[in-house]
N, C-alpha and C positions, 0 to 999 in steps of 0.2 A: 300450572300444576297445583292442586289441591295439598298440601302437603299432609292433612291429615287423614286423608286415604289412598293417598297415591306415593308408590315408593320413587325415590329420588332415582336417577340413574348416577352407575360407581363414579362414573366420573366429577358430577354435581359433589359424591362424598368426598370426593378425593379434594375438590378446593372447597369447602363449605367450613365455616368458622367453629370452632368450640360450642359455641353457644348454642349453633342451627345444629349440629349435630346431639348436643343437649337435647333438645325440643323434639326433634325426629326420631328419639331411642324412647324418650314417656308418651312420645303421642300415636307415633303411626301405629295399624292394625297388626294383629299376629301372620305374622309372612302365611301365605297359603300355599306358592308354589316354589321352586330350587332357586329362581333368579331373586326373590322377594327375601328368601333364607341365606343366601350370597350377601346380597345387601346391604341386609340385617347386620351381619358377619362382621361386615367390614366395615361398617359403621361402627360397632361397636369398639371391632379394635384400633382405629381411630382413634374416638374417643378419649379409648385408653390413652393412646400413644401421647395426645396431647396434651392428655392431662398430667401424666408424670412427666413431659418434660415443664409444664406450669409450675409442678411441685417441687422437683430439680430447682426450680431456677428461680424460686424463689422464698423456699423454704428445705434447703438442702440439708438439713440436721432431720430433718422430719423423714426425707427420704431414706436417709443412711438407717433411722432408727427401723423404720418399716424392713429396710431390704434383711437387717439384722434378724427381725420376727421372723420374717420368710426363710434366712437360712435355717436359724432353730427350728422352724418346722419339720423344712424339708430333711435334715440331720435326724429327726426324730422319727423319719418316716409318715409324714404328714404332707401330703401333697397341699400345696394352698392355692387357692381360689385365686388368688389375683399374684397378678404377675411383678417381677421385680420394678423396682424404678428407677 
């Protein structure tokens, strides 16, 4: 598999490291069809997932201060971009 034009299949994202999943959300093409936009999807929240438990677990003052941002937003009626940690 080419990775930089060819989309991984979910299962490859579902065991694939921090790192490769890194490389595969700056590199691969813009999805063209619903399985490529699936992919995409859950790769990215992946990502997510394991990157705040990274930041949990190893910088937990940092998490607490973000989730605090996040509720003041959302309290103020501000929906935020990224999700708690």
């Amino acid at each position: 598999m080419n990775w930089q034009t060819t989309y991984p299949t979910l299962a490859t994202v579902m065991e694939a490291s921090f790192e490769t999943l890194c490389t595969w959300a700056e590199s691969l093409p813009v999805p063209t069809t619903d399985v490529e936009r699936t992919v995409l999807r859950r790769l990215i929240a992946r990502r997510h997932e394991m990157a705040a438990a990274q930041l949990r677990e190893k910088a937990p003052h940092i998490a607490d201060q973000l989730n605090d941002i996040i509720d003041r937003m959302e309290r103020a009626g501000i929906k935020s971009p990224v999700r708690r940690m």
